[in-house]
Backbone as JSON Lines, residues from 0, in Angstrom:
{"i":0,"aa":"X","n":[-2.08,4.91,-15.13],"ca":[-2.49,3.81,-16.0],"c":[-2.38,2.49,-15.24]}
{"i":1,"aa":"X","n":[-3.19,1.46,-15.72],"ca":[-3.2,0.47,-15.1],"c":[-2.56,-1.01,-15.86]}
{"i":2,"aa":"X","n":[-1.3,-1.52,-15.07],"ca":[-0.23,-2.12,-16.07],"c":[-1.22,-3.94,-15.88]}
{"i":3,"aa":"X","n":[-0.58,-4.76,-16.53],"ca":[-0.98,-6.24,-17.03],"c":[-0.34,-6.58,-15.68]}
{"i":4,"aa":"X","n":[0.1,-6.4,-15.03],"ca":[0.26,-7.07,-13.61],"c":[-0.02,-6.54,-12.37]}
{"i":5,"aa":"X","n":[-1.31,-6.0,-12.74],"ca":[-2.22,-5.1,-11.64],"c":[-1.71,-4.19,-10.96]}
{"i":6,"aa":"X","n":[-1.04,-3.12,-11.41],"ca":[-0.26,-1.87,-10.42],"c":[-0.53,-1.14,-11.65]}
{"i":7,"aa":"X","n":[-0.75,-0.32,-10.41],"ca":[-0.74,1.27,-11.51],"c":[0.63,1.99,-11.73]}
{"i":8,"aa":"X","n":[0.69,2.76,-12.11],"ca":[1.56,3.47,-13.09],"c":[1.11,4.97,-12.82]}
{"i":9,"aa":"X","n":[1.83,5.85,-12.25],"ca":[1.62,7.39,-12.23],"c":[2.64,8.5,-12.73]}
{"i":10,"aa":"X","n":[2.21,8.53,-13.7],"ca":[3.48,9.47,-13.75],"c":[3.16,11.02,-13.98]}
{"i":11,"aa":"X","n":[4.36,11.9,-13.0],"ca":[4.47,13.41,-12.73],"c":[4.74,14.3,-14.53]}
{"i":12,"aa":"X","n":[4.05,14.65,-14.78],"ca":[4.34,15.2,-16.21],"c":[4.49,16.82,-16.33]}
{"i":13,"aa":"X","n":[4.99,17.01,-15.26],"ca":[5.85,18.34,-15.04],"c":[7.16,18.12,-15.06]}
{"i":14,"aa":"X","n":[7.95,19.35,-15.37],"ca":[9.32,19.15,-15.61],"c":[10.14,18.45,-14.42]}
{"i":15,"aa":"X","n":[11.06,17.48,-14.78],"ca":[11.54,16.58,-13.88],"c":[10.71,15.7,-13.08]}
{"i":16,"aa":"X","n":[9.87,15.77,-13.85],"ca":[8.68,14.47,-12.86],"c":[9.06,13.18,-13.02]}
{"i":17,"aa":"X","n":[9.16,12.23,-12.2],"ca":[9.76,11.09,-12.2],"c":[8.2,10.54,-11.58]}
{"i":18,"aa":"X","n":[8.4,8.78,-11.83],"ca":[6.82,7.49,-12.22],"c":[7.16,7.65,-10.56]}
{"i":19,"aa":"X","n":[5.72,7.1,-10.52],"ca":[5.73,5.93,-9.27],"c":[4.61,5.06,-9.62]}
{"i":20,"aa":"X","n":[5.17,3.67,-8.48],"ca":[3.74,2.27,-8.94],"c":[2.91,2.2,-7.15]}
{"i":21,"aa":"X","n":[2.09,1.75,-7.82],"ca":[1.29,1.63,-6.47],"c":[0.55,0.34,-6.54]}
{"i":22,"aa":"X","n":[0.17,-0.22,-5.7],"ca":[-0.46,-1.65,-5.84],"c":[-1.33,-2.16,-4.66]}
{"i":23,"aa":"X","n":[-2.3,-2.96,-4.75],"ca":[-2.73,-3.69,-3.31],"c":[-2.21,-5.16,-2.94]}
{"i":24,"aa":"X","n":[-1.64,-4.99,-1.67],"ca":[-1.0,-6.43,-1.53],"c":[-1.94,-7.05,-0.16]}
{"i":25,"aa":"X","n":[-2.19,-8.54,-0.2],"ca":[-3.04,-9.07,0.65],"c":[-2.68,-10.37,1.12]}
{"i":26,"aa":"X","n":[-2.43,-10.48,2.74],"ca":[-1.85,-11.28,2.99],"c":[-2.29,-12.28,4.12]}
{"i":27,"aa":"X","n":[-1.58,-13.74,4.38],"ca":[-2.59,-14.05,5.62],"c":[-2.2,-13.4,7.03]}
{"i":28,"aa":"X","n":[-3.04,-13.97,7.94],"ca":[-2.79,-13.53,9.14],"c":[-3.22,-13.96,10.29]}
{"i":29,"aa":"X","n":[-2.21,-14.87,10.83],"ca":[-3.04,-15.92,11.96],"c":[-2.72,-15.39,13.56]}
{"i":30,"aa":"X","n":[-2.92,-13.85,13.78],"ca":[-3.58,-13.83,14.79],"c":[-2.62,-12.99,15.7]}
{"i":31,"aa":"X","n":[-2.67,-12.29,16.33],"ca":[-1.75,-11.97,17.67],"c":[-2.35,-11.07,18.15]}
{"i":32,"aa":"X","n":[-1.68,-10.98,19.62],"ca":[-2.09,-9.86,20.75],"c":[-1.56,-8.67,20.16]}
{"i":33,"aa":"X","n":[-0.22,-8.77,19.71],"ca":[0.4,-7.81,19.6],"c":[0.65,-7.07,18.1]}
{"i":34,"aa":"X","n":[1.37,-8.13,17.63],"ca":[1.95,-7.93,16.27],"c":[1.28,-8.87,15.24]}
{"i":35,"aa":"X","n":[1.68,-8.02,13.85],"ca":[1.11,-8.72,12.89],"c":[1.8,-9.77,12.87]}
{"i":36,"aa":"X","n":[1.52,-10.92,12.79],"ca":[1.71,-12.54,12.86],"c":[1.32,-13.67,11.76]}
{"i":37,"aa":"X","n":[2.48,-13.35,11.17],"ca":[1.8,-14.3,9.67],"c":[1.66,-15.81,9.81]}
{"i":38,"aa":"X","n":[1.02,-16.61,9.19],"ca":[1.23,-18.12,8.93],"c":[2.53,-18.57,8.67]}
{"i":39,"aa":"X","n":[3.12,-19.49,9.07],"ca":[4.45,-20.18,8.89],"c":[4.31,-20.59,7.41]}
{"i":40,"aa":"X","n":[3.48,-20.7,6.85],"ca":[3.65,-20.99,4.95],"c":[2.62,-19.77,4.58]}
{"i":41,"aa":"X","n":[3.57,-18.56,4.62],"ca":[2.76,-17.31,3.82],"c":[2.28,-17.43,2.09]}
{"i":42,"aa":"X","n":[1.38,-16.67,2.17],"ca":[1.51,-16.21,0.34],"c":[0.81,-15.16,0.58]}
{"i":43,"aa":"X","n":[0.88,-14.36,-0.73],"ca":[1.11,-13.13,-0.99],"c":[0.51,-12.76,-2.39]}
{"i":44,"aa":"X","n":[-0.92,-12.05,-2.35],"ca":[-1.87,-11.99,-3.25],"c":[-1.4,-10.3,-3.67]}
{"i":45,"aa":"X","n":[-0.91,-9.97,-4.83],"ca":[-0.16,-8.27,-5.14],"c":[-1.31,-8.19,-6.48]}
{"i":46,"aa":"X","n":[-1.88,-7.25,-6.85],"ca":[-2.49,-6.87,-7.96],"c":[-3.59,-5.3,-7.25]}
{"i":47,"aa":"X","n":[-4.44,-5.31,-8.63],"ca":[-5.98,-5.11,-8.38],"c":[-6.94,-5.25,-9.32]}
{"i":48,"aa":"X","n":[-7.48,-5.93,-9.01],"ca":[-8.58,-6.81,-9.42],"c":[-8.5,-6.95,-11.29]}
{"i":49,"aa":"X","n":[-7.5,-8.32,-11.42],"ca":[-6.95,-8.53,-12.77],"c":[-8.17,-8.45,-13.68]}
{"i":50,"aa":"X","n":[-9.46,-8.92,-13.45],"ca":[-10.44,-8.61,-14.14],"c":[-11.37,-7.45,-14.24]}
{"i":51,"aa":"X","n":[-10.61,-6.49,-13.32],"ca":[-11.42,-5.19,-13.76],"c":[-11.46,-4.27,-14.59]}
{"i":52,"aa":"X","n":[-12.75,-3.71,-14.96],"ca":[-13.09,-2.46,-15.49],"c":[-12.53,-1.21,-15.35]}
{"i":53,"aa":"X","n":[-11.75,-0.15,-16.16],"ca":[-11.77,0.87,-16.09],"c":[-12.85,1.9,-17.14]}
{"i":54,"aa":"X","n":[-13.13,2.93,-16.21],"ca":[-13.87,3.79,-16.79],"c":[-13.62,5.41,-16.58]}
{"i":55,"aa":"X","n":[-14.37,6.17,-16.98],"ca":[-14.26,7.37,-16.79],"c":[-15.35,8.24,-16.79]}
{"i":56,"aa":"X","n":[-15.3,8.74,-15.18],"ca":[-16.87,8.96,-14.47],"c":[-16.69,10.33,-14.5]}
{"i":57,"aa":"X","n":[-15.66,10.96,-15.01],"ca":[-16.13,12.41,-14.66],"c":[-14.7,13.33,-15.12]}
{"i":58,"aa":"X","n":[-14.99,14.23,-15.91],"ca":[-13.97,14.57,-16.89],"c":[-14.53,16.28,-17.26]}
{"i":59,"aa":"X","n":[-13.86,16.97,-16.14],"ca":[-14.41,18.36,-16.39],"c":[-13.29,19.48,-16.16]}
{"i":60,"aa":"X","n":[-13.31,20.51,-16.73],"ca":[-11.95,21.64,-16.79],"c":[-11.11,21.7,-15.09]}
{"i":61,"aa":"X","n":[-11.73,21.28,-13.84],"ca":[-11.37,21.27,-13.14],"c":[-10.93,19.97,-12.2]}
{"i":62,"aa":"X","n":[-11.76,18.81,-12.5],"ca":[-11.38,17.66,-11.89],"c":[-11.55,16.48,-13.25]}
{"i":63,"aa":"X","n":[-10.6,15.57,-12.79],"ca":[-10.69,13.99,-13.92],"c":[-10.9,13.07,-12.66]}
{"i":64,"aa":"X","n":[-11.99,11.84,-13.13],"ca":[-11.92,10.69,-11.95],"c":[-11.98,10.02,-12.79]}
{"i":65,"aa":"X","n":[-11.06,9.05,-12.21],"ca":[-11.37,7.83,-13.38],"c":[-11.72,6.37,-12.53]}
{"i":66,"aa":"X","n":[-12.42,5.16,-12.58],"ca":[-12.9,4.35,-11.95],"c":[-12.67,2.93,-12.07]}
{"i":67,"aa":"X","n":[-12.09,2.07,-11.18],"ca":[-11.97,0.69,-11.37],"c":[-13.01,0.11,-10.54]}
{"i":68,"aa":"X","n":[-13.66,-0.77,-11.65],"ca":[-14.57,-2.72,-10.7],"c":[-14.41,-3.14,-11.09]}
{"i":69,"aa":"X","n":[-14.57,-4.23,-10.13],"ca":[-13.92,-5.82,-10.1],"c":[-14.06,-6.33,-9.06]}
{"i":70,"aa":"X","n":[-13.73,-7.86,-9.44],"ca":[-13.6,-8.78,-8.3],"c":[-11.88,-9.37,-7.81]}
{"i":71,"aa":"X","n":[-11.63,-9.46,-6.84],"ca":[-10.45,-9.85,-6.39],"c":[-10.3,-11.15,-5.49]}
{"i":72,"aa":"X","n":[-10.11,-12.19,-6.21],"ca":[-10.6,-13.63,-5.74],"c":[-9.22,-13.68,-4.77]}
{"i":73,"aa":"X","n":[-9.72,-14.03,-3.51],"ca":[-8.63,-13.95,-2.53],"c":[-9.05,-15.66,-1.3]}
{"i":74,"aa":"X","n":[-7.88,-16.03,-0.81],"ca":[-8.05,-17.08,0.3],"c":[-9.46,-16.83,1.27]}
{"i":75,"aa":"X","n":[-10.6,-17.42,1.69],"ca":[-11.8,-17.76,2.04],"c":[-10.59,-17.5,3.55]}
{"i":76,"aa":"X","n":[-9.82,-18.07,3.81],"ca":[-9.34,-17.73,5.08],"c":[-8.14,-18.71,5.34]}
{"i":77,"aa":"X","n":[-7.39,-18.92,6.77],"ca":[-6.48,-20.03,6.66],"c":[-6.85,-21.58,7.12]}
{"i":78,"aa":"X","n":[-6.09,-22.45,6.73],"ca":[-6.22,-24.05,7.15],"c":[-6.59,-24.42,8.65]}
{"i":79,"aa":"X","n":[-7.47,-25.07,8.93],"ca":[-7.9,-25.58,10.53],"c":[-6.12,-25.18,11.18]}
{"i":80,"aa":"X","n":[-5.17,-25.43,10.99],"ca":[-4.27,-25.72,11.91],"c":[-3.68,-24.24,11.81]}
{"i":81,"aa":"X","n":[-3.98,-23.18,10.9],"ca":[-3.71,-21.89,10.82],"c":[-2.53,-21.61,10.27]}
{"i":82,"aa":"X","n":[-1.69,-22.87,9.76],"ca":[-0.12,-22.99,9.42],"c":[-0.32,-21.99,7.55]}
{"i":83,"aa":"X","n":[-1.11,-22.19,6.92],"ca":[-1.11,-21.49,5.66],"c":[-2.5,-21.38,5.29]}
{"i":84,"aa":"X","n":[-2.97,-20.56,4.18],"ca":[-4.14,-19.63,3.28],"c":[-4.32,-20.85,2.73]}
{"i":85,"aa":"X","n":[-6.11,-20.79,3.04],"ca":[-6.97,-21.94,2.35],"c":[-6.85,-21.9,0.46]}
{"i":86,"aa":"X","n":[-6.57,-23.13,0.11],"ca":[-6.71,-22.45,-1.61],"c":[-8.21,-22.34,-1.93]}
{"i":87,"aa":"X","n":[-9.38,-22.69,-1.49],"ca":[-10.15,-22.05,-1.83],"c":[-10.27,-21.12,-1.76]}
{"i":88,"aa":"X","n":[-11.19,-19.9,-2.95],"ca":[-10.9,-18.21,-2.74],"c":[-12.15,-18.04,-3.19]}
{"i":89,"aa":"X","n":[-12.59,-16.5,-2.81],"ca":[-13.85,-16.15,-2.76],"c":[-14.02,-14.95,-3.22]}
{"i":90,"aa":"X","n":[-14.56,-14.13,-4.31],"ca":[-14.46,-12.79,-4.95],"c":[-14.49,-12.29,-3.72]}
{"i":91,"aa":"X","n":[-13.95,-11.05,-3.81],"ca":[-14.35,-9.92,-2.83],"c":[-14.39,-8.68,-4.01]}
{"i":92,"aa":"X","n":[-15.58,-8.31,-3.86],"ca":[-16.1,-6.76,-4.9],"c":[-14.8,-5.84,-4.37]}
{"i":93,"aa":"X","n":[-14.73,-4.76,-5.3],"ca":[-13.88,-3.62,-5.16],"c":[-13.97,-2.58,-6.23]}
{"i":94,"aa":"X","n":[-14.08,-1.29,-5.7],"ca":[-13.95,-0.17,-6.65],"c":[-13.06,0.87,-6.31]}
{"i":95,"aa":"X","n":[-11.97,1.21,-6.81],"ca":[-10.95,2.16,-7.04],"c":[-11.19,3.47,-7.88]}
{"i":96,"aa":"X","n":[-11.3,4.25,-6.83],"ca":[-11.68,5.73,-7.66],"c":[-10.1,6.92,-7.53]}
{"i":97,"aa":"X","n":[-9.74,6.92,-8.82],"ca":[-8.65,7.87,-8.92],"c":[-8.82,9.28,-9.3]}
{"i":98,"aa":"X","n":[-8.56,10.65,-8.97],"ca":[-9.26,11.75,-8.86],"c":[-7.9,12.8,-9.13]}
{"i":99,"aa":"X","n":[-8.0,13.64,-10.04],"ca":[-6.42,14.86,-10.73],"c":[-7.92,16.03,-10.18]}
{"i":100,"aa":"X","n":[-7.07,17.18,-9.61],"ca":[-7.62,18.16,-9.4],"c":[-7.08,18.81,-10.16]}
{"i":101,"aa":"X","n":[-7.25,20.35,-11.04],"ca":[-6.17,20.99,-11.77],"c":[-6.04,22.13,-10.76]}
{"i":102,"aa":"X","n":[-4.27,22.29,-10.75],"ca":[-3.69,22.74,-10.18],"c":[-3.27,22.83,-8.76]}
{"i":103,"aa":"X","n":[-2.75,20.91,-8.63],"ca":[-2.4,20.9,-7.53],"c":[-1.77,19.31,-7.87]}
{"i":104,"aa":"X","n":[-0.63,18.78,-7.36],"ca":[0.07,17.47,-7.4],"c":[-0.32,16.81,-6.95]}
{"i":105,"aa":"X","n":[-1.43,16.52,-6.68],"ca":[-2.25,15.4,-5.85],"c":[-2.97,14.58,-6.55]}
{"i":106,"aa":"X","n":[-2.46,13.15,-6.17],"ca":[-3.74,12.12,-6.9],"c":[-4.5,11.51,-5.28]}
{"i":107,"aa":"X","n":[-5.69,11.93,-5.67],"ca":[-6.93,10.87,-4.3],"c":[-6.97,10.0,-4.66]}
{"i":108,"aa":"X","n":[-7.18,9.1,-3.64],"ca":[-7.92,7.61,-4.17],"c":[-8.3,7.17,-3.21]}
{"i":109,"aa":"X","n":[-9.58,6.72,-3.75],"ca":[-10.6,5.85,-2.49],"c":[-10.88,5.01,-3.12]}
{"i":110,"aa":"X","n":[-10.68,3.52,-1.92],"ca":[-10.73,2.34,-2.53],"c":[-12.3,1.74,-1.45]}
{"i":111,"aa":"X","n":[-13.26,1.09,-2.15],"ca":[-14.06,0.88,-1.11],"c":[-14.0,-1.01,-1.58]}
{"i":112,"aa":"X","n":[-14.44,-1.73,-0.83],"ca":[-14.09,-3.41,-0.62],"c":[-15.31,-3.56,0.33]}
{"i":113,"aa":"X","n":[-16.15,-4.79,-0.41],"ca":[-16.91,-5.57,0.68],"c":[-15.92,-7.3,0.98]}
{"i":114,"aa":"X","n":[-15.48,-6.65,2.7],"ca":[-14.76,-8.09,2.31],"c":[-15.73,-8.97,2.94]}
{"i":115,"aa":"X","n":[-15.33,-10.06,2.26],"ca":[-16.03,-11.59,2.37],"c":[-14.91,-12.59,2.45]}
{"i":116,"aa":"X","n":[-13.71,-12.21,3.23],"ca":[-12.86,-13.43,3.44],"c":[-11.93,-12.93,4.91]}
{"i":117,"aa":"X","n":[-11.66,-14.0,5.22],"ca":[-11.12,-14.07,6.97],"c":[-9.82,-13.78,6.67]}
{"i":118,"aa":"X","n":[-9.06,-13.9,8.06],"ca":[-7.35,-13.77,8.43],"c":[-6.26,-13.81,7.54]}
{"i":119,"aa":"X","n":[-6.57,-12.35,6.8],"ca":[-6.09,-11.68,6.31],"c":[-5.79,-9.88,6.78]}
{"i":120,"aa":"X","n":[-4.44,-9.7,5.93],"ca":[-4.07,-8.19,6.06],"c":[-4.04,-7.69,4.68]}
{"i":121,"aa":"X","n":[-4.79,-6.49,4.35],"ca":[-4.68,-5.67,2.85],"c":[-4.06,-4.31,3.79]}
{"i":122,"aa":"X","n":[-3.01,-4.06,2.35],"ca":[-2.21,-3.12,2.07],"c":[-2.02,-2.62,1.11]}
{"i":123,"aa":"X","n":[-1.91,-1.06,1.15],"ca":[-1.15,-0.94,-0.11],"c":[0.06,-0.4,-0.62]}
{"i":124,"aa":"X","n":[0.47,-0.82,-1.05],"ca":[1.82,-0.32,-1.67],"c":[2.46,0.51,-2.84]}
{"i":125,"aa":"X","n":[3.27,1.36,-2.3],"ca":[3.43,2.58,-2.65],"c":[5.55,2.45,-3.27]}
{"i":126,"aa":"X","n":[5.63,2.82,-4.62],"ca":[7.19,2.72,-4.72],"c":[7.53,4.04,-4.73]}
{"i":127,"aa":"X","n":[8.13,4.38,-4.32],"ca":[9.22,5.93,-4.61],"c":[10.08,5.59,-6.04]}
{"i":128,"aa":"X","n":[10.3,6.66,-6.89],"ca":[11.33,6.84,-7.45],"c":[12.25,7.02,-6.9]}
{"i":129,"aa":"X","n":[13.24,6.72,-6.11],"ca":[14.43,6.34,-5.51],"c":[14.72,6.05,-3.87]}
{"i":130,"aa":"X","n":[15.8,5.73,-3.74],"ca":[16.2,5.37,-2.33],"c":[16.44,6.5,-1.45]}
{"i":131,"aa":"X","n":[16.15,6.23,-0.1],"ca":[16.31,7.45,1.06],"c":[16.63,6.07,2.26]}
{"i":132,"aa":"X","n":[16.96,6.94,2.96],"ca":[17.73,6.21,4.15],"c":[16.9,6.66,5.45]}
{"i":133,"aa":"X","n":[16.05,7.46,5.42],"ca":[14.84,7.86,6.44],"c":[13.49,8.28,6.01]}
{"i":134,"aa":"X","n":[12.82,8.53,6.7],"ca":[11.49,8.92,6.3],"c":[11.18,10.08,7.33]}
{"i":135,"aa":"X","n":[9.37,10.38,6.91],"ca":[9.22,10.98,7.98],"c":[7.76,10.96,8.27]}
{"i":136,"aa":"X","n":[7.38,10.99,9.3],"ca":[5.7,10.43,9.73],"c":[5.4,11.6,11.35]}
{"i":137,"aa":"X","n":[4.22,11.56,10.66],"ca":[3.19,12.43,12.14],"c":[3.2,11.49,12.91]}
{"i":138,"aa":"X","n":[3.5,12.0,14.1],"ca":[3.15,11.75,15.53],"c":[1.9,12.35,16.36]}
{"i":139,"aa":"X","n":[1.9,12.47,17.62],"ca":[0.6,13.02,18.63],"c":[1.28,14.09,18.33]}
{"i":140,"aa":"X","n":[3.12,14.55,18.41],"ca":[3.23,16.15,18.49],"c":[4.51,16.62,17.56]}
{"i":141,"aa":"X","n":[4.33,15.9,16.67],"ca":[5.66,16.3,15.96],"c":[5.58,15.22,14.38]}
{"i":142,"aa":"X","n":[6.25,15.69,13.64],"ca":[7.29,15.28,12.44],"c":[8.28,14.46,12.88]}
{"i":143,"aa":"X","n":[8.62,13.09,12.56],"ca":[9.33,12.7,13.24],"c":[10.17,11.87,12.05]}
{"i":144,"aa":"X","n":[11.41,11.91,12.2],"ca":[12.17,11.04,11.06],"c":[12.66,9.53,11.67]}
{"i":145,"aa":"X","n":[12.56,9.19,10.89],"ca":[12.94,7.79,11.45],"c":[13.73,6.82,10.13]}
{"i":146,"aa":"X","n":[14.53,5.95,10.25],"ca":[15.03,4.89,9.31],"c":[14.41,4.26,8.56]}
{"i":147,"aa":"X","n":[14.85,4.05,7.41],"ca":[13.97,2.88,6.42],"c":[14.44,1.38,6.63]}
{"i":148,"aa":"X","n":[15.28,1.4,7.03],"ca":[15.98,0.1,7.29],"c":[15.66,-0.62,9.26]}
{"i":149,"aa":"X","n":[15.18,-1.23,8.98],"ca":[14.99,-1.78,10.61],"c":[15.79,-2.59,11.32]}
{"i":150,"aa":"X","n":[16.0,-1.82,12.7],"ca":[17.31,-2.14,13.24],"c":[17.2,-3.76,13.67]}
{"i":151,"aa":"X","n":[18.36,-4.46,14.26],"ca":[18.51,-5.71,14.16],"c":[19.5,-6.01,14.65]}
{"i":152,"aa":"X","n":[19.93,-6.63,15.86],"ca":[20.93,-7.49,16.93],"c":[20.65,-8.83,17.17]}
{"i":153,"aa":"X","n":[22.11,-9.66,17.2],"ca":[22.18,-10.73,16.89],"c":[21.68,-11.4,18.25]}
{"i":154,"aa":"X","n":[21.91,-10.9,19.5],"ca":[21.31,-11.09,20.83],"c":[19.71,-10.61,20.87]}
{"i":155,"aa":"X","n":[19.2,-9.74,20.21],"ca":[17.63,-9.61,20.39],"c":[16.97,-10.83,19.95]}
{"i":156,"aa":"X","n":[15.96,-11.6,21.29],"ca":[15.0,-12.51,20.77],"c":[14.04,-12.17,20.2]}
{"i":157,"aa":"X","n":[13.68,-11.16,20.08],"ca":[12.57,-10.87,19.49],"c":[12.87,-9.26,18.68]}
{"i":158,"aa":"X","n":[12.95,-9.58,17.54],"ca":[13.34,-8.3,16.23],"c":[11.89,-7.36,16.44]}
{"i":159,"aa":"X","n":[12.22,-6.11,16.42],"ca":[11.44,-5.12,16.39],"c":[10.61,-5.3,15.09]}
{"i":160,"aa":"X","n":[8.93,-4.8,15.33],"ca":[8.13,-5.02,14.06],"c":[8.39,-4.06,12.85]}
{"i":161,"aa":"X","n":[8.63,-4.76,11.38],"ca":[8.77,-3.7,10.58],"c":[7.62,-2.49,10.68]}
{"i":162,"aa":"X","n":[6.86,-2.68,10.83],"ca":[5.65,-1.6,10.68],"c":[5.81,-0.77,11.94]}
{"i":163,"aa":"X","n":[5.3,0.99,11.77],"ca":[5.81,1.67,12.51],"c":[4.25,2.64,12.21]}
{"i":164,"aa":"X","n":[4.31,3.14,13.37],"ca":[2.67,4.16,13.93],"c":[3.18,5.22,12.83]}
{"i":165,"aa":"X","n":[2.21,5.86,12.57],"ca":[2.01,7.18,12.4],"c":[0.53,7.52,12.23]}
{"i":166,"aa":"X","n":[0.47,8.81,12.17],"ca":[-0.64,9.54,12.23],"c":[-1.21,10.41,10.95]}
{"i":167,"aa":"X","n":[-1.56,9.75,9.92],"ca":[-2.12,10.03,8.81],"c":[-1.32,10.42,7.6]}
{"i":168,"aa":"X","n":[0.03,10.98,7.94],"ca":[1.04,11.55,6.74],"c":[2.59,10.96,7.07]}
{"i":169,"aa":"X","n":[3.08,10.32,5.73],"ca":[4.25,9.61,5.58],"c":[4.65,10.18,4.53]}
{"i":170,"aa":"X","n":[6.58,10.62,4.74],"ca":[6.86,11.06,3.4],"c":[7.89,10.49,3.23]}
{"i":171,"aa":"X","n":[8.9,10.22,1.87],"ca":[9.91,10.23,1.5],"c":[10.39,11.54,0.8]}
{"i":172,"aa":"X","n":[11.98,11.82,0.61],"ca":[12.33,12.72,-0.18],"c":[13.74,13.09,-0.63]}
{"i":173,"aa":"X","n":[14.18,12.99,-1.66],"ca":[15.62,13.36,-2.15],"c":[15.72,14.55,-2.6]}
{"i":174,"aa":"X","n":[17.28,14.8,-2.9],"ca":[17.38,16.41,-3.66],"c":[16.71,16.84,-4.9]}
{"i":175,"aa":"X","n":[16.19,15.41,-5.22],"ca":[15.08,16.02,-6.58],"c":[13.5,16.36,-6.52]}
{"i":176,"aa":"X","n":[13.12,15.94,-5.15],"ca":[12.0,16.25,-5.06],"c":[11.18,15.12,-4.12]}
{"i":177,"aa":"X","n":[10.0,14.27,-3.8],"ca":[9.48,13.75,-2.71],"c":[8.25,13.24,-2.91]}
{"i":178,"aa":"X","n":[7.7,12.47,-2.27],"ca":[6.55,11.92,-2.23],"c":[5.92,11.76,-1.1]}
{"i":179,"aa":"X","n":[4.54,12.38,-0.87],"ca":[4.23,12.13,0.47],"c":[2.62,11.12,0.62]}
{"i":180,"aa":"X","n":[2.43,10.34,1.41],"ca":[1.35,9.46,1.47],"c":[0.27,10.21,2.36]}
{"i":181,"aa":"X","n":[-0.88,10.78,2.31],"ca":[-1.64,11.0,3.58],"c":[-2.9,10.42,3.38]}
{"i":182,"aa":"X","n":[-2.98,9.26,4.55],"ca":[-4.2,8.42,4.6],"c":[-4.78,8.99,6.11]}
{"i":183,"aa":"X","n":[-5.69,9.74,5.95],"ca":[-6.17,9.76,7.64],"c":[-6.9,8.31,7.98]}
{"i":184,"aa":"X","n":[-7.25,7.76,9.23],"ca":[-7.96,6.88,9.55],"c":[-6.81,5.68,9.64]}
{"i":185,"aa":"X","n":[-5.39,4.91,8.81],"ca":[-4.6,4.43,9.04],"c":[-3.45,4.75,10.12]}
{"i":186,"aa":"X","n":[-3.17,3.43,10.16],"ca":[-2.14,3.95,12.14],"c":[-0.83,3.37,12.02]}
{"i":187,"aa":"X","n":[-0.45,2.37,10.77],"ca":[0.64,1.47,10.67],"c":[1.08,1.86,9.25]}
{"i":188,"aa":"X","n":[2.34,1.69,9.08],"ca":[3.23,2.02,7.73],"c":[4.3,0.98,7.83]}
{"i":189,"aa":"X","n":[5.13,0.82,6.59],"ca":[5.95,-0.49,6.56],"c":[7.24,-0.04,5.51]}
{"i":190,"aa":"X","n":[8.04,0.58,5.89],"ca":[8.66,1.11,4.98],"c":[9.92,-0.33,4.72]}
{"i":191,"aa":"X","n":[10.46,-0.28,2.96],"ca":[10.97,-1.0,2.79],"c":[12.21,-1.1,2.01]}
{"i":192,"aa":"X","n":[13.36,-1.0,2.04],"ca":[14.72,-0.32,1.31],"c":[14.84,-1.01,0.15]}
{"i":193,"aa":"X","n":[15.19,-0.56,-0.96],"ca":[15.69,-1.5,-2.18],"c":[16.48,-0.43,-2.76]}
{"i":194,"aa":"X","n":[17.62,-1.23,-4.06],"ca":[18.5,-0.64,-3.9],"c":[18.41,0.78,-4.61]}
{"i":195,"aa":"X","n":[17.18,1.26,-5.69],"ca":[16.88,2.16,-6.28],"c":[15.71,2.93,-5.63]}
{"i":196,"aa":"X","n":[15.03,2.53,-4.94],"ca":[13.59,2.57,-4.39],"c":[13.46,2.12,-3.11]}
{"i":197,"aa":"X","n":[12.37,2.99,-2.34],"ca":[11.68,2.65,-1.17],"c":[10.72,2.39,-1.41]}
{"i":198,"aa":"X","n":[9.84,1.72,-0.95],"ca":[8.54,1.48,-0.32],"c":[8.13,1.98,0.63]}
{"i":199,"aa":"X","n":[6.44,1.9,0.6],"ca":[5.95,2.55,1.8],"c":[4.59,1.72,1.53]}
C-alpha cells in the first residue's frame, strides 16, 4: 500500500510475516572522480510521486500488478557555484509497476523515469524489520558478509565511502527470517544501522 508520505508499505501475510517500507530518495550531486560527492548545503527529496495514480493493470489467479503515475517535481539541477539544489524544480514522469506472483515471496518492481533534471543521485530505499550487524552481497566470486556499520578512525583523512559494490543481490537476516534485495544492472548499496532497523 501506498502511505500519505510517499513510501510504500508491504506487508508478509504469512505466518510470522513482519512489514517492510520502501521509498525513492533523490539527492544532489556535485560531481567527483571518485566518490559520490554531495553539495555542502544538501537536501533530500524522499517520497513517490505525491500526486500519483494508483491502479490495477492486471489481476489474474496467477499474477496481481498493480501501477503507479505521476510526476515527481525535483531540483532542475545545482546553483552556478554548485554549493546547493536549484529551488527551481521540474516534473520528471514516473511509473512504478508492483507485481505478487502466486506462490512465491517475491514482490518485482520496475520503476521506469524520464529524467529531465541534472546533478542528482536517485535511490531507493529499502527498511528491514529489524537490526543486523552484517549483511551480505555478491561479489565476482563469492557471498560475501560484510558490516552495516562503517568503519571510522580518528587519524583517517579521508573516511571510507558508505556505499559498497555488489553484484545484483543484497541480503539482510535474523533468527526470524530475512530480506533479500536483487537488482541486476545496479553496482552500489548503502547500508544503514538504526536502532530497530537497517536499511539498504
Amino acid at each position: 500500500t501506498g502511505g500519505a508520505d510517499g513510501r510504500l508499505t508491504i506487508d508478509d501475510r504469512r505466518p510470522g510475516g513482519r512489514r517492510t517500507r520502501a521509498w525513492l530518495l533523490d539527492e544532489g550531486e556535485a560531481g567527483d572522480t571518485y566518490d559520490h560527492c554531495p553539495p555542502a548545503n544538501q537536501r533530500l527529496d524522499e517520497g513517490l510521486a505525491p500526486a500519483g495514480r494508483w491502479r490495477l493493470i492486471e489481476s489474474g489467479p496467477t499474477r496481481v500488478t498493480a501501477e503507479l503515475t505521476g510526476r515527481w517535481r525535483l531540483p532542475v539541477g545545482l546553483s552556478a557555484d554548485r554549493q546547493q539544489r536549484r529551488a527551481t524544480r521540474r516534473a520528471v514522469p514516473l511509473r512504478l509497476r508492483l507485481s505478487l506472483s502466486a506462490g512465491t515471496p517475491r514482490l518485482d518492481l520496475e520503476l521506469e523515469l524520464d529524467n529531465r533534471v541534472d546533478d542528482h543521485r536517485l535511490r531507493l530505499g529499502v527498511e528491514a524489520p529489524f537490526a543486523a550487524e552484517e549483511w551480505l552481497a555478491t561479489g565476482p566470486f563469492e557471498l560475501a558478509a560484510r558490516p552495516t556499520a562503517t568503519a571510522s578512525h580518528p587519524d583517517w583523512h579521508q573516511l571510507p565511502a558508505p556505499t559498497q559494490p555488489f553484484a545484483g543481490l543484497a541480503a539482510l537476516a535474523d533468527r526470524a527470517g530475512g530480506l533479500a534485495l536483487l537488482a541486476p544492472g545496479l553496482r552500489e548499496i548503502e547500508p544503514r544501522r538504526r536502532v530497530a532497523s537497517t536499511q539498504l
